[in-house]
KOLFIFI-556216 format. One record per residue: residue number from 1; chain; y, x, z negated of N, C-alpha, C in turn; residue in one letter. Coordinates in steps of 0.001 Angstrom, whole numbers, plus 500000, padded with zeros to 6 digits. Atoms other than C-alpha are relative to their C-alpha. Example, Ala and Ser with C-alpha at 12.3 -4.5 7.8 and 13.67 -1.06 7.14 Angstrom:
<koltors>
<pos=1 | unit=A | n_v=498810 | n_u=500890 | n_w=500000 | ca_v=495500 | ca_u=512300 | ca_w=492200 | c_v=501200 | c_u=500900 | c_w=500000 | code=A>
<pos=2 | unit=A | n_v=498810 | n_u=499180 | n_w=500060 | ca_v=498940 | ca_u=513670 | ca_w=492860 | c_v=501090 | c_u=499230 | c_w=499270 | code=S>
</koltors>
This chain:
<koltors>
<pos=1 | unit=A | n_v=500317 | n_u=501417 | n_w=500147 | ca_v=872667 | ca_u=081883 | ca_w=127483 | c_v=499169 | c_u=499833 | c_w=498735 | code=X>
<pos=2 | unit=A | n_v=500315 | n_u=500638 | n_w=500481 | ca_v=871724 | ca_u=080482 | ca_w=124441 | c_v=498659 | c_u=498734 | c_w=500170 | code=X>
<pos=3 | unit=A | n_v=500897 | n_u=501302 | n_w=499445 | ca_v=868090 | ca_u=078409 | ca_w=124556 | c_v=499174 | c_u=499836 | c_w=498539 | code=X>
<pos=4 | unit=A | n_v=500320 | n_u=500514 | n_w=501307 | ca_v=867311 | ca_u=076581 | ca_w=121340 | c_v=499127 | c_u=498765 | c_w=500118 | code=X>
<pos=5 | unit=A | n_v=500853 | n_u=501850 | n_w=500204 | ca_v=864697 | ca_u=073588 | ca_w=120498 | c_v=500577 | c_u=499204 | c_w=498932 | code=X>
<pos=6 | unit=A | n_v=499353 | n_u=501319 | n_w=501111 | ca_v=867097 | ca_u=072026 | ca_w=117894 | c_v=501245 | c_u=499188 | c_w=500625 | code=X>
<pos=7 | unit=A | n_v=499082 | n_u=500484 | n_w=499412 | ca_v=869909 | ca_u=070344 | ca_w=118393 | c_v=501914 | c_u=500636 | c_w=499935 | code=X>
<pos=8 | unit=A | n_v=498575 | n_u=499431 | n_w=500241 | ca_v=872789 | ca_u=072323 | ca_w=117087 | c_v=499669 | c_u=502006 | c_w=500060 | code=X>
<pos=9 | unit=A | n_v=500085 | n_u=498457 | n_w=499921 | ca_v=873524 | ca_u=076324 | ca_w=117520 | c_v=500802 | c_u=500596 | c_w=498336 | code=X>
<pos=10 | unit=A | n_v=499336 | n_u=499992 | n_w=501010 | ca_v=874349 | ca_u=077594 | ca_w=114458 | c_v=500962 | c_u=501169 | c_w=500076 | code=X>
<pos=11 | unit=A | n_v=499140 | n_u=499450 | n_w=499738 | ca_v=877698 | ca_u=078839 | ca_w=113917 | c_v=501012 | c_u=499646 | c_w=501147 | code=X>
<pos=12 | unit=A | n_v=499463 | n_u=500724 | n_w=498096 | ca_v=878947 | ca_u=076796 | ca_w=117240 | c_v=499786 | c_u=498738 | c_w=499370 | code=X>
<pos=13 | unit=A | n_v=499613 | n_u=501309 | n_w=499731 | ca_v=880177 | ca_u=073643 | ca_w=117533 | c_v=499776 | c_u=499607 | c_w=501517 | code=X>
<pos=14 | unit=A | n_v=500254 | n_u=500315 | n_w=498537 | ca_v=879309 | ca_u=071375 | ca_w=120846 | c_v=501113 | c_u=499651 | c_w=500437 | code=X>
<pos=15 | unit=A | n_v=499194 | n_u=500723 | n_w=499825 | ca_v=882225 | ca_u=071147 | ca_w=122451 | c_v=499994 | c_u=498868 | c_w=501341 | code=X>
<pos=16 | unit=A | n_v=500363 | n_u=501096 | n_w=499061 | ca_v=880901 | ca_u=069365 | ca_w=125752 | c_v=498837 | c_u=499733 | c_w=500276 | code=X>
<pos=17 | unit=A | n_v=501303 | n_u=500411 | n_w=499185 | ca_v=878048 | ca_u=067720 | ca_w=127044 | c_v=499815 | c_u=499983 | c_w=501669 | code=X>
<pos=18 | unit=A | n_v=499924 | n_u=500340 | n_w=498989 | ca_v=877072 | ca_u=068831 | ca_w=130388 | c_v=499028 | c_u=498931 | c_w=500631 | code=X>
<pos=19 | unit=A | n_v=500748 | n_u=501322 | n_w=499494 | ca_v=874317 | ca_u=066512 | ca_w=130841 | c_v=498017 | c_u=500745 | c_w=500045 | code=X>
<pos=20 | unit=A | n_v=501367 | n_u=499716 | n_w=499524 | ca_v=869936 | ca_u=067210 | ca_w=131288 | c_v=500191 | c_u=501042 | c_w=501013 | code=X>
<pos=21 | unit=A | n_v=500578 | n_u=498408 | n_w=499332 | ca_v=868809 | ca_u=070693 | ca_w=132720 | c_v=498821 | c_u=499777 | c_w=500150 | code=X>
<pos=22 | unit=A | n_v=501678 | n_u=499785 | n_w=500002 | ca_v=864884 | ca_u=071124 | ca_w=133643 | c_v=499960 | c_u=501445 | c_w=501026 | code=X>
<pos=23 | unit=A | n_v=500831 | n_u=498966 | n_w=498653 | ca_v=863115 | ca_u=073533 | ca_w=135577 | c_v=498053 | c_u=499658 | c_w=499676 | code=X>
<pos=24 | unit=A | n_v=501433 | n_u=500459 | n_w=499803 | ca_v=859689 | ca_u=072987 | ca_w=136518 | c_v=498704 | c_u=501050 | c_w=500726 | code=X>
<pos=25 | unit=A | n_v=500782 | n_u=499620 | n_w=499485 | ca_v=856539 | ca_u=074811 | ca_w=138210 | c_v=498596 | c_u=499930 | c_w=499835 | code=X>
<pos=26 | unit=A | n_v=501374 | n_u=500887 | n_w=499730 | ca_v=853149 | ca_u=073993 | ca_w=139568 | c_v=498815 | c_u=501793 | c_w=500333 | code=X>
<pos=27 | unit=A | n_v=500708 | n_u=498963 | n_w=500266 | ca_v=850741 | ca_u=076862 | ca_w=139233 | c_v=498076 | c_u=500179 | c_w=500287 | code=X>
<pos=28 | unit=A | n_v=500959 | n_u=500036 | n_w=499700 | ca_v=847061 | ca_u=077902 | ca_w=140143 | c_v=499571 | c_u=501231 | c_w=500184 | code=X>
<pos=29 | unit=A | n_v=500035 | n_u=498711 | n_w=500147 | ca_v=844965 | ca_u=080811 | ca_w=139586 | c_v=499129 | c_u=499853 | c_w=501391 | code=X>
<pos=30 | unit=A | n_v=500755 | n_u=499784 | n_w=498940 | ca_v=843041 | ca_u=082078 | ca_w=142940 | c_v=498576 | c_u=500143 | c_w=499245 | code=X>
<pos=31 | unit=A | n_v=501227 | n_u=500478 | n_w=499902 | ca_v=839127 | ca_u=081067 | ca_w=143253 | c_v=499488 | c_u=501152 | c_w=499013 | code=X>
<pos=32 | unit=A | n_v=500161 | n_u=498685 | n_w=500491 | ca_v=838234 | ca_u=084652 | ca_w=141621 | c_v=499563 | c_u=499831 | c_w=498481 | code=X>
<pos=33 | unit=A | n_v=500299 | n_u=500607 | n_w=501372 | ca_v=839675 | ca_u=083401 | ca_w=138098 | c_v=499823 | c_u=499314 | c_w=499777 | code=X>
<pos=34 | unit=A | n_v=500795 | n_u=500961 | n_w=500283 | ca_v=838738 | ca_u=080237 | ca_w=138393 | c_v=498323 | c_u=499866 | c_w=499803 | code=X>
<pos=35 | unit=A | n_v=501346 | n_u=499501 | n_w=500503 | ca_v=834970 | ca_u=081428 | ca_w=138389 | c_v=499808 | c_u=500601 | c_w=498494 | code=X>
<pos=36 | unit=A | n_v=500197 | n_u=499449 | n_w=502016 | ca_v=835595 | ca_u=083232 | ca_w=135062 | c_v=500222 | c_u=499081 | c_w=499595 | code=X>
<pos=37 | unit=A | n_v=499677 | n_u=500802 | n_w=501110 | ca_v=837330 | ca_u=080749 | ca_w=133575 | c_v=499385 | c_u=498730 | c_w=499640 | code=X>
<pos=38 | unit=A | n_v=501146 | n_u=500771 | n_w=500400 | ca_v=834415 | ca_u=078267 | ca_w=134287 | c_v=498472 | c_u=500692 | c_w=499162 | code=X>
<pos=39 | unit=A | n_v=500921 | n_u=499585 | n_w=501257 | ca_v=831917 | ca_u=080925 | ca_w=132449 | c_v=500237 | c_u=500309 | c_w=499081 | code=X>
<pos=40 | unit=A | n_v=499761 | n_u=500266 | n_w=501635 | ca_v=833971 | ca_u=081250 | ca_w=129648 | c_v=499627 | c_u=498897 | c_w=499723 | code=X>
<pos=41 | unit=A | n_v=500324 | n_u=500629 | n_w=500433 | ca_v=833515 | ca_u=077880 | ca_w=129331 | c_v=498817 | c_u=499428 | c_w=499478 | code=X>
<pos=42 | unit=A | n_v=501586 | n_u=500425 | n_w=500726 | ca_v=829654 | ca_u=077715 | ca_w=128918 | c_v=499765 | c_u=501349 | c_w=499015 | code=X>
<pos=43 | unit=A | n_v=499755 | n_u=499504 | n_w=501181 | ca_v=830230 | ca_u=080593 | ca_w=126340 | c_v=500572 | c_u=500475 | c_w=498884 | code=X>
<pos=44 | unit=A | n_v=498977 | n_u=500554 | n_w=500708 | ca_v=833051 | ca_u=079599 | ca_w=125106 | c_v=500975 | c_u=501232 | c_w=499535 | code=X>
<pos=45 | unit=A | n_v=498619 | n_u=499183 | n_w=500363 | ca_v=836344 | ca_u=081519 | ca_w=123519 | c_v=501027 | c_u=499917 | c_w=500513 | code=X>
<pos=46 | unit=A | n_v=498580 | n_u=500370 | n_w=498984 | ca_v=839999 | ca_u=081711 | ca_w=125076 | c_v=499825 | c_u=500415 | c_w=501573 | code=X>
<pos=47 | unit=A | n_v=499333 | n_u=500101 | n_w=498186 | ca_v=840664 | ca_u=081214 | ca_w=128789 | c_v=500715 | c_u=500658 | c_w=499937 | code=X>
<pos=48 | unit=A | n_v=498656 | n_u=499322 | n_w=500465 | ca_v=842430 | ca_u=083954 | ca_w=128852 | c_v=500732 | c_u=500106 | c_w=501691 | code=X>
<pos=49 | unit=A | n_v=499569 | n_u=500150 | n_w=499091 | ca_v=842925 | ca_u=083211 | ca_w=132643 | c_v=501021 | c_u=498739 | c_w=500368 | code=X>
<pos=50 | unit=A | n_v=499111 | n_u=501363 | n_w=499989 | ca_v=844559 | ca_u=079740 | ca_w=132038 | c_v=500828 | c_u=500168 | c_w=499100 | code=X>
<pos=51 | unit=A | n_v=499089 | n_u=499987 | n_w=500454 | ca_v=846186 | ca_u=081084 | ca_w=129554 | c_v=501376 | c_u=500790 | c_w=500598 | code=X>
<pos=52 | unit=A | n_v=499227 | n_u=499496 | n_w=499356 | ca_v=848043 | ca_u=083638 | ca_w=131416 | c_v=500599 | c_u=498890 | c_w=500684 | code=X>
<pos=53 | unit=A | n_v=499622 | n_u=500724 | n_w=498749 | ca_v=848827 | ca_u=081112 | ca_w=134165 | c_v=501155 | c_u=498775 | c_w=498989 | code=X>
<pos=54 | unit=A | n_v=498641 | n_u=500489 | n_w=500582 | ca_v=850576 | ca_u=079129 | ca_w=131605 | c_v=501270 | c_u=500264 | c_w=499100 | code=X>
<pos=55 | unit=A | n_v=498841 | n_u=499430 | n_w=500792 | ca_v=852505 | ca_u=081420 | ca_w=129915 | c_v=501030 | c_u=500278 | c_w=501657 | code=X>
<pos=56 | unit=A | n_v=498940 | n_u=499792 | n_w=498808 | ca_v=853900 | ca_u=082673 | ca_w=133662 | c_v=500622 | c_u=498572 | c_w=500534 | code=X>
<pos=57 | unit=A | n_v=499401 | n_u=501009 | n_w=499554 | ca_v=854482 | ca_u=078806 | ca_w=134234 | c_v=501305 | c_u=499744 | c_w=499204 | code=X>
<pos=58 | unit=A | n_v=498908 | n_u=499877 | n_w=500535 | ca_v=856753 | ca_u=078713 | ca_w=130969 | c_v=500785 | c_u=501184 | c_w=500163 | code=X>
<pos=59 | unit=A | n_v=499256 | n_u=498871 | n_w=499491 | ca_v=858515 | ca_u=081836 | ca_w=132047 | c_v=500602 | c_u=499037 | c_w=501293 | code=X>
<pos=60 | unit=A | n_v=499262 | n_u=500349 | n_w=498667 | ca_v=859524 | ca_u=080277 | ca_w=135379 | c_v=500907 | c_u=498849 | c_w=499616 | code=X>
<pos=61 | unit=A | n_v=499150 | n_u=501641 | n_w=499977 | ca_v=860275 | ca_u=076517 | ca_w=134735 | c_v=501342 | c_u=500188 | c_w=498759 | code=X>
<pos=62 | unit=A | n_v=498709 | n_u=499679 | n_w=500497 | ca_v=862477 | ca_u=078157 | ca_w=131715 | c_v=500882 | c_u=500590 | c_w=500403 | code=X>
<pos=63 | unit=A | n_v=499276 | n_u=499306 | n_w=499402 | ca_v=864089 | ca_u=080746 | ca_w=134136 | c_v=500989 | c_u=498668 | c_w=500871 | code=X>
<pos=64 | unit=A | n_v=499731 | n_u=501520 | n_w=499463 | ca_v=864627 | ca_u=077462 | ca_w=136210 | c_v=500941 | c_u=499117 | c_w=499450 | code=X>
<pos=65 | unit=A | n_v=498974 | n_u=500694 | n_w=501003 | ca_v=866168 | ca_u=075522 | ca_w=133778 | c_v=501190 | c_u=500646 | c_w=499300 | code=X>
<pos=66 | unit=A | n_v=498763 | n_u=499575 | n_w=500742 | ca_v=868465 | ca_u=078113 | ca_w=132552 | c_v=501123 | c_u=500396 | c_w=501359 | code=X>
<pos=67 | unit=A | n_v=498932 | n_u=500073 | n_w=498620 | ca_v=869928 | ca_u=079035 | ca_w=136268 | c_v=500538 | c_u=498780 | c_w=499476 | code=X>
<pos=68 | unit=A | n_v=499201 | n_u=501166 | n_w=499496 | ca_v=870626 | ca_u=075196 | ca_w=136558 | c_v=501155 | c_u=499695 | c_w=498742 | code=X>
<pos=69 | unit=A | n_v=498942 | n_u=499809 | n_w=501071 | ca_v=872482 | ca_u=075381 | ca_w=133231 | c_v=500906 | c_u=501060 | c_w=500120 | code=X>
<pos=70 | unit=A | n_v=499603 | n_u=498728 | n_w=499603 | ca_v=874286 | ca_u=078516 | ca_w=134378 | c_v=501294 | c_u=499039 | c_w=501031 | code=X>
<pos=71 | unit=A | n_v=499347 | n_u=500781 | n_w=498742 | ca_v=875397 | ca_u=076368 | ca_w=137723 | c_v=501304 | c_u=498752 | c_w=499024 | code=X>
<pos=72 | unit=A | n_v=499198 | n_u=501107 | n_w=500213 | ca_v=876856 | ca_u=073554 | ca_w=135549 | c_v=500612 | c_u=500895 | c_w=498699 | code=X>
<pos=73 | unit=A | n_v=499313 | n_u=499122 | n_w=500800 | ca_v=878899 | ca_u=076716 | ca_w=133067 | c_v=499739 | c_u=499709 | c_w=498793 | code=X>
<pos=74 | unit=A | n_v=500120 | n_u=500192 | n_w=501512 | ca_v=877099 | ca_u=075790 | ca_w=130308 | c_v=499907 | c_u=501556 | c_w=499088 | code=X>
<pos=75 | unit=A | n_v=499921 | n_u=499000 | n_w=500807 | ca_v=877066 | ca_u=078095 | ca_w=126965 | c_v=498572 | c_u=500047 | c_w=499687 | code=X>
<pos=76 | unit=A | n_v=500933 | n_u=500282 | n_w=500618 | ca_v=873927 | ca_u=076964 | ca_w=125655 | c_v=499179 | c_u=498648 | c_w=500837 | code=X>
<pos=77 | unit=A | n_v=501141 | n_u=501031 | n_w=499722 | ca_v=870792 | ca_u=074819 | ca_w=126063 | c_v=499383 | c_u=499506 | c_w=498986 | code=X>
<pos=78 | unit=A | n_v=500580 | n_u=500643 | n_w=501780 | ca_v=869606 | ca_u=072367 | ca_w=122752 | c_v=498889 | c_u=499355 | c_w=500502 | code=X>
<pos=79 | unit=A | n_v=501533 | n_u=501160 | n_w=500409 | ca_v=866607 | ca_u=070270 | ca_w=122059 | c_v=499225 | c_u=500561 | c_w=501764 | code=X>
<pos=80 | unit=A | n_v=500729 | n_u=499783 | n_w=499293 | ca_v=864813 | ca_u=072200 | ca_w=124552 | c_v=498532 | c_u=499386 | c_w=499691 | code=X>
<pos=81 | unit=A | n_v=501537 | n_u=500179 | n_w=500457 | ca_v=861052 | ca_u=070802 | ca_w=124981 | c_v=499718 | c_u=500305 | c_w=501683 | code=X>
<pos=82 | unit=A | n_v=500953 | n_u=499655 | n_w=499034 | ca_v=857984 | ca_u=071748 | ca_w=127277 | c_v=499469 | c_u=498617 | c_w=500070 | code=X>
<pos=83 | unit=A | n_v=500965 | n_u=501265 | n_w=499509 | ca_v=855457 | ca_u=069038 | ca_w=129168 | c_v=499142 | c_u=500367 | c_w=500873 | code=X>
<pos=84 | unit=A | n_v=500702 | n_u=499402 | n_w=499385 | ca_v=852733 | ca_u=070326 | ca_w=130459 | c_v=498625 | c_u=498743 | c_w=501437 | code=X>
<pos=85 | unit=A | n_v=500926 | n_u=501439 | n_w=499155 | ca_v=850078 | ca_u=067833 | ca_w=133375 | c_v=499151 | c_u=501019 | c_w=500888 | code=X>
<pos=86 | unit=A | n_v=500903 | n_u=499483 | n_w=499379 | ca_v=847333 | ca_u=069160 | ca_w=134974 | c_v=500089 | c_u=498863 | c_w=501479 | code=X>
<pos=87 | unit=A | n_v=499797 | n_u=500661 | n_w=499099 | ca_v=848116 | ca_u=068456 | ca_w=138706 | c_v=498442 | c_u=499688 | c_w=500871 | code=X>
<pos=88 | unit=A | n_v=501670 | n_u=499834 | n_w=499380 | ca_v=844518 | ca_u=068984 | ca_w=140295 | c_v=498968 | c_u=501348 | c_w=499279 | code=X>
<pos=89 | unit=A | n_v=500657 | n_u=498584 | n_w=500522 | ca_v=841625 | ca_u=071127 | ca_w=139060 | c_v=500587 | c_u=501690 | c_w=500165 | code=X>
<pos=90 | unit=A | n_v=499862 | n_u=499154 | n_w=499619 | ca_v=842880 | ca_u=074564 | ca_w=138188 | c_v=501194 | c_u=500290 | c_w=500018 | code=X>
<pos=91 | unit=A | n_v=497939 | n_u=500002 | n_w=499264 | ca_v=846660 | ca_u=073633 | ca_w=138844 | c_v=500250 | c_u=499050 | c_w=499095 | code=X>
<pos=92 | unit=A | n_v=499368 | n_u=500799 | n_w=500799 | ca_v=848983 | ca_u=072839 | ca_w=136181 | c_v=501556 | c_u=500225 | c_w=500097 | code=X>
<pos=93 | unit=A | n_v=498872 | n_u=500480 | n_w=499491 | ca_v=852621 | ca_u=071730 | ca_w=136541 | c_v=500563 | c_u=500103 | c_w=498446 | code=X>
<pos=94 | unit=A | n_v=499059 | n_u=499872 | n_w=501419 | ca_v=855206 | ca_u=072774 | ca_w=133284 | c_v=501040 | c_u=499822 | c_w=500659 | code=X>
<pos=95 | unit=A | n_v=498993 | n_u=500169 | n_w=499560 | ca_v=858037 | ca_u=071504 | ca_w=132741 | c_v=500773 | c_u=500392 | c_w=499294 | code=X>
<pos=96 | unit=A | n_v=498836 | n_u=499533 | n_w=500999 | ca_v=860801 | ca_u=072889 | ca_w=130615 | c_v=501384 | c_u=499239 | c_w=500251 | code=X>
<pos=97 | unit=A | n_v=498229 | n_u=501018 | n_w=499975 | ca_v=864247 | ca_u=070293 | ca_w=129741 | c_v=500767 | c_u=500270 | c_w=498573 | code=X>
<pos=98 | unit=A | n_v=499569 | n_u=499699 | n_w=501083 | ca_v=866762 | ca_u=070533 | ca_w=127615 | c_v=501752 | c_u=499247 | c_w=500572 | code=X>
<pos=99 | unit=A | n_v=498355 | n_u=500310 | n_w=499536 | ca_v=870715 | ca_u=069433 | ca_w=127435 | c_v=500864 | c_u=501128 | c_w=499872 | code=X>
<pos=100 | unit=A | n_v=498974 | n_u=498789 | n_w=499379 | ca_v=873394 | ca_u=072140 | ca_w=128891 | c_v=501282 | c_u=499145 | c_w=498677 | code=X>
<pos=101 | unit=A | n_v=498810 | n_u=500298 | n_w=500221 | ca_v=876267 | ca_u=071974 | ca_w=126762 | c_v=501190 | c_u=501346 | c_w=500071 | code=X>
<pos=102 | unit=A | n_v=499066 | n_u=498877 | n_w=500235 | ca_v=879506 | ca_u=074119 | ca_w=126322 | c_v=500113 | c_u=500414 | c_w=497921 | code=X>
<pos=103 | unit=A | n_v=499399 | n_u=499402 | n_w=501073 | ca_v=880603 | ca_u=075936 | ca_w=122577 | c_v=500574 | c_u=499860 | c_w=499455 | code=X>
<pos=104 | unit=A | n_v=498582 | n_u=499450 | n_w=500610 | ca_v=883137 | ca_u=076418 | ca_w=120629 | c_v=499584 | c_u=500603 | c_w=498298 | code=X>
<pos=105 | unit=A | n_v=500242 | n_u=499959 | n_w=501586 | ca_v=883049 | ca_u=078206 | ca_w=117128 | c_v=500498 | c_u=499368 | c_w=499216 | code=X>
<pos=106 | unit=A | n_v=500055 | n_u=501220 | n_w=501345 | ca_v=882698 | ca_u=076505 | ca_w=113864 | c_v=501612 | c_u=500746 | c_w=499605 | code=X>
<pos=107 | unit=A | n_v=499119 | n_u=499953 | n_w=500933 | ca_v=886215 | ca_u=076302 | ca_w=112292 | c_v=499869 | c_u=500281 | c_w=498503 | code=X>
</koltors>
């Protein structure tokens, strides 16, 4: 599978549009790292506990989104974008979308 943030694959032509793909997931580190990751904050530097938590969120909601493009036989996935929302303290919700299309090579 093909997963691009532009709109064209290069070397490929689109030959169909299957329509909007996403995948999504809602995430939260246990009480533990949430204690660190409130005393990093009074001496500041990377969260490296929130950061983890949102790199494993883009890992999923893109795994997510590429099954459901899979389901509808797409080749590829274009103008992929992320959206990230903090659902409650601690817990944040990514979303990964993009449009499924089919192939064909450039003539």
């Amino acid at each position: 599978m093909i997963i691009v943030n532009t709109d064209f694959v290069p070397g490929h032509q689109i030959s169909e549009c299957l329509g909007l793909v996403r995948g999504s997931t809602i995430r939260a580190k246990h009480l533990g790292k949430d204690i660190m990751a409130g005393l990093r904050t009074i001496v500041g530097g990377e969260i490296k506990e929130y950061a983890e938590m949102i790199m494993e969120c883009r890992n999923e909601s893109l795994k997510r989104m590429e099954d459901q493009a899979e389901n509808l036989g797409a080749d590829a996935v274009i103008n992929v974008r992320f959206v990230t929302a903090q659902v409650m303290a601690g817990a944040a919700e990514l979303l990964a979308y993009g449009t499924a299309v089919k192939l064909a090579p450039c003539e």
